[in-house]
Structures are given as C-alpha cells and as structure tokens.
matplotlib code that plots the C-alpha trace (Angstrom):
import matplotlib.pyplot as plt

x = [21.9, 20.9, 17.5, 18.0, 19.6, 16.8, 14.2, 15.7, 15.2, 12.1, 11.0, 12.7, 10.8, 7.9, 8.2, 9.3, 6.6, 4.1, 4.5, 5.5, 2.9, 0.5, -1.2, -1.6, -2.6, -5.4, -6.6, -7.0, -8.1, -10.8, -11.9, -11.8, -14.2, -16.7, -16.8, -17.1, -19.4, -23.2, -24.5, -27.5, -24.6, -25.7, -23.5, -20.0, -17.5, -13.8, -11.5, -8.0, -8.8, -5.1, -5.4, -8.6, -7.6, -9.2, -12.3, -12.1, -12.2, -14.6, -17.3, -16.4, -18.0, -20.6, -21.5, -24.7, -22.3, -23.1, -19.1, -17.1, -13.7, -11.7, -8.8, -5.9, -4.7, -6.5, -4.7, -5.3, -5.1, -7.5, -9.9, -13.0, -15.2, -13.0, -13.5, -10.8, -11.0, -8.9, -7.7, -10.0, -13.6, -15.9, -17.8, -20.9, -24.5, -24.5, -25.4, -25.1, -23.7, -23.7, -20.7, -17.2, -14.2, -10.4, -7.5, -4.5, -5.1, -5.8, -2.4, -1.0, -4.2, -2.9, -6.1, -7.1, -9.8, -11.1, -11.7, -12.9, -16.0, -16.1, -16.8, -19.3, -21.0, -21.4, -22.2, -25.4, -24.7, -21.3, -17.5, -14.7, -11.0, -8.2, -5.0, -2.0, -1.5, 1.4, 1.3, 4.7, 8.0, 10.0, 6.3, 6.5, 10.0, 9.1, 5.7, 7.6, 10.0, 6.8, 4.3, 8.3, 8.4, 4.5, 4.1, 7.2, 7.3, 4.2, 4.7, 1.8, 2.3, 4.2, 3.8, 4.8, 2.5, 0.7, -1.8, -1.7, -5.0, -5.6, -5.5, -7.7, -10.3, -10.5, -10.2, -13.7, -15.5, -14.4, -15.8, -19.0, -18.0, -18.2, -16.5, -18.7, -16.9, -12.8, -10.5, -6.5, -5.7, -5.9, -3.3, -1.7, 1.4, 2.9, 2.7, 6.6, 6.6, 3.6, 5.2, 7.0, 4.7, 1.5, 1.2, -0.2, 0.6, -2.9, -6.8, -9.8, -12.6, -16.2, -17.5, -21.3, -22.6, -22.6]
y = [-16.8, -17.1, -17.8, -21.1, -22.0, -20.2, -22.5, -25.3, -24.1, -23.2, -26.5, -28.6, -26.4, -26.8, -30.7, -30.9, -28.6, -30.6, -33.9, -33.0, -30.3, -29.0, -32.3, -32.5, -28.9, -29.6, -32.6, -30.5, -27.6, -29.1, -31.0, -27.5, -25.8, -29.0, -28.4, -25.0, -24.1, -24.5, -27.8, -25.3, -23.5, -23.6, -21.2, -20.4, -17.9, -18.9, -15.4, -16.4, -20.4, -21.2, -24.2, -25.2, -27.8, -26.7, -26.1, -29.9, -31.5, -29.5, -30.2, -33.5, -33.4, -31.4, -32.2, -30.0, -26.7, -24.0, -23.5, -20.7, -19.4, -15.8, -15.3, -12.5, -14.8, -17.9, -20.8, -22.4, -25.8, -24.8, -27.9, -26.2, -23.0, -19.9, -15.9, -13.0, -10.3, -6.9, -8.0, -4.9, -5.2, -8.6, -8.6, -9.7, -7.9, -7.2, -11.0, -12.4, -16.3, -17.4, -17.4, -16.2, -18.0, -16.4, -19.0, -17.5, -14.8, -11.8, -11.3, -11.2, -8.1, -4.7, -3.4, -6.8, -4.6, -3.4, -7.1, -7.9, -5.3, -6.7, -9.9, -8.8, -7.1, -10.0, -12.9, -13.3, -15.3, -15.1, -15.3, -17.6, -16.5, -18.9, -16.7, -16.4, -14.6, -12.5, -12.9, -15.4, -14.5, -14.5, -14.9, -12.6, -13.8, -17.6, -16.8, -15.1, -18.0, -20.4, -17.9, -17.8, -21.7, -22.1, -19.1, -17.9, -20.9, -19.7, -15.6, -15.4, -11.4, -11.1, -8.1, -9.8, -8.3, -10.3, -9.1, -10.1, -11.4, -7.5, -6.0, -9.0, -8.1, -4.8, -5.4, -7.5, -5.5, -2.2, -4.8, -5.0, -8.5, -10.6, -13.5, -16.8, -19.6, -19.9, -22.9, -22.4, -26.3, -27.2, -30.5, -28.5, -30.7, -33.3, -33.8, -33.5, -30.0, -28.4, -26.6, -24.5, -24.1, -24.0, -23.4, -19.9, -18.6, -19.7, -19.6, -20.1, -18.0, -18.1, -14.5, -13.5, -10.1, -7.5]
z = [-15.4, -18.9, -20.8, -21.4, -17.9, -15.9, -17.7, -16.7, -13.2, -13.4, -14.7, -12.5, -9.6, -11.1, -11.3, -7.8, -6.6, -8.5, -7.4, -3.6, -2.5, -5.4, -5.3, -1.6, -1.5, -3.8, -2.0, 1.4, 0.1, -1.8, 1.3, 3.6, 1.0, 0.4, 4.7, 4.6, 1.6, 2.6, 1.4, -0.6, -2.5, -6.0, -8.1, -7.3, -8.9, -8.7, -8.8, -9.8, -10.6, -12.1, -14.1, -12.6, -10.4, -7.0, -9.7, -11.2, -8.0, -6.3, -9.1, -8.8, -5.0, -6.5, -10.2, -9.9, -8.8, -11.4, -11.1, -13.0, -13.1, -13.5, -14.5, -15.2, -18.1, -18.4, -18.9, -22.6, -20.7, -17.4, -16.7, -16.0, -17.2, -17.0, -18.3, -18.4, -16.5, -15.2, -12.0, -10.3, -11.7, -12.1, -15.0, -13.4, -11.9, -8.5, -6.8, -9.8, -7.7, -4.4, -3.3, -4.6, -4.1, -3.5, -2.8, -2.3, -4.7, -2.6, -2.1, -5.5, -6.0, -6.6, -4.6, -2.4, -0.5, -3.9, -5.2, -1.7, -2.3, -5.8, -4.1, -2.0, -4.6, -6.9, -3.6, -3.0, 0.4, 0.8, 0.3, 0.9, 1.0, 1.8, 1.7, 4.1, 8.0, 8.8, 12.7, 13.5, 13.6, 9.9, 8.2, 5.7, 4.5, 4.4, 2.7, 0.6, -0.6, -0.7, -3.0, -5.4, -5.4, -6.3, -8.7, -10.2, -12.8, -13.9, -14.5, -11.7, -10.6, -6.8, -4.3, -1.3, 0.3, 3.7, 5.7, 10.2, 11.1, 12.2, 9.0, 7.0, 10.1, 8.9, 5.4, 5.7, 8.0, 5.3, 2.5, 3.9, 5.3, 8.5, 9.2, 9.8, 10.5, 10.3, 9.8, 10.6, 10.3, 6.8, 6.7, 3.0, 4.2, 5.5, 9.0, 9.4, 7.7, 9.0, 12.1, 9.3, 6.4, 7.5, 11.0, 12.0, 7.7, 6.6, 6.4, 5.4, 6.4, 5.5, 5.4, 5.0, 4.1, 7.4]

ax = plt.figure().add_subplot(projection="3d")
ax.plot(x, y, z, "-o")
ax.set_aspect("equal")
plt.show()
C-alpha cells in the first residue's frame, strides 16, 4: 500500500475510532478513577497522558487536583500540563505526588516492572494502573487488534506484550506494590459489545505501597 493510500486509512480509523469508542472510553474511565482515587488525593502524575483527555476531564471533577502529565512525545495539541521524558526514568524526587497514574500504557513499556518501581518511587500514597489481562481464550490476539485500531494512527510504540492476572500479581508485589481495591467492570463499551471487548481483558487496580 502506498504513502498516500495508508493515510487515508489511518485516518478514516482514526475518525471511526473517535467518534464510536474513544469518547465512551474516556467517559468511563474518568468515572472509574474519580471512584477509585481517595477523595484527599491532592497531586497526581499522569505517565503516558496521550492528548490529555482522561487528564481534562478528570480535573474537571477536581479543579483543585495538582494534575501533571508524561509523555514519550508530547503531543503539541495535549489539553492539560505535560513534560517529556525517556520512557524508563521519571524525572521527579522520590514521593514527589500522591499518586501516579498508568492507563493502558504499561504495555507499550520496554521494561513495565522498571516504570512500575519508578512509580512507586515517586507515589507518596499510591498508584493506579488500568491496563489489559491475558487470562481468556484468543486474548492476546484480540488485544492485539484493539491496542492496532486505538494506537497505530498515532505512531504510539506496540510490543504486544499482555500480562495474565498472575504475572501483573507478581509484577506489583516485585514493585514494592500491593493491590487495594480492583475493578474489572468498567462499561468502556457498549453493552452489546462488552462480552468481546472488555470482558475479562481489563482493569483497574488501586495499589498502595507494601
């Protein structure tokens, strides 16, 4: 497929993507992490905050939030607060914010364990990771197709790598983690599709130091 051809793809799946799920996605996630986040939070750091969206609409539930983003590449048009960094090491002091924030982003790391401890070093209080399960039959291939659809149009970085709910248990409890609370039923879709996008591929997990 040429240059020119493959654009046009990507930017009709991007359009598609946009007005079907992204919004939606955002919606529900926003409300899962208002839930989850202690009411006292005051300072969060957002690793991997895209265009700011999630961001955006969570201040907007919390205008006092001291709220910050990280990014690979920052995005010239991201709607909130965001800083570059490597992709390995957090340019912050050790519990330098409340909490730390991952969505969906743990599994595009080269070393997710490595940013995990990151994390931990930097959260005063705590971390929250939303990010995907391989426990179901064909998981890893339909994540797989999903994380292409919702990142490819963007040059977002792709291992395909999924962790079972095994391995992220020993992932955290390695990080210096434990979990705290844990929601599986996040509504990212519409009712009619839920059974094969979301469940048993996602959650989101509350984790406090061990």
């Amino acid at each position: 497929m040429s240059e020119r051809p493959r654009s046009v793809v990507l930017r009709a799946i991007e359009r598609v993507h946009g007005s079907a799920v992204f919004s939606r996605r955002v919606r529900a996630l926003v409300a899962a992490i208002d839930e989850l986040l202690p009411a006292d939070c005051g300072s969060l750091l957002d690793v991997g905050c895209g265009d700011g969206s999630i961001g955006a609409a969570l201040l907007a539930r919390r205008p006092t939030l001291r709220y910050e983003g990280a990014e690979l590449r920052p995005r010239p048009e991201c709607k909130v607060p965001v800083l570059a960094f490597d992709g390995r090491s957090l340019p912050h002091a050790d519990g330098a914010v409340d909490h730390v924030l991952f969505v969906d982003v743990l599994h595009h790391a080269v070393d997710p364990l490595a940013l995990l401890r990151e994390a931990r070093r930097v959260a005063r209080r705590g971390v929250v990771v939303k990010d995907h399960l391989c426990d179901r039959k064909l998981a890893r291939q339909l994540l797989a197709a999903m994380d292409w659809v919702g990142n490819r149009p963007h040059g977002v970085p792709m291992t395909y790598e999924y962790w079972s709910s095994e391995r992220w248990a020993r992932a955290y409890a390695e990080a210096g983690l434990r979990p705290e609370r844990r929601v599986s039923e996040l509504a990212l879709y519409a009712a009619p599709l839920r059974p094969i996008f979301e469940r048993g591929l996602h959650h989101l997990t509350l984790l406090e130091p061990a």
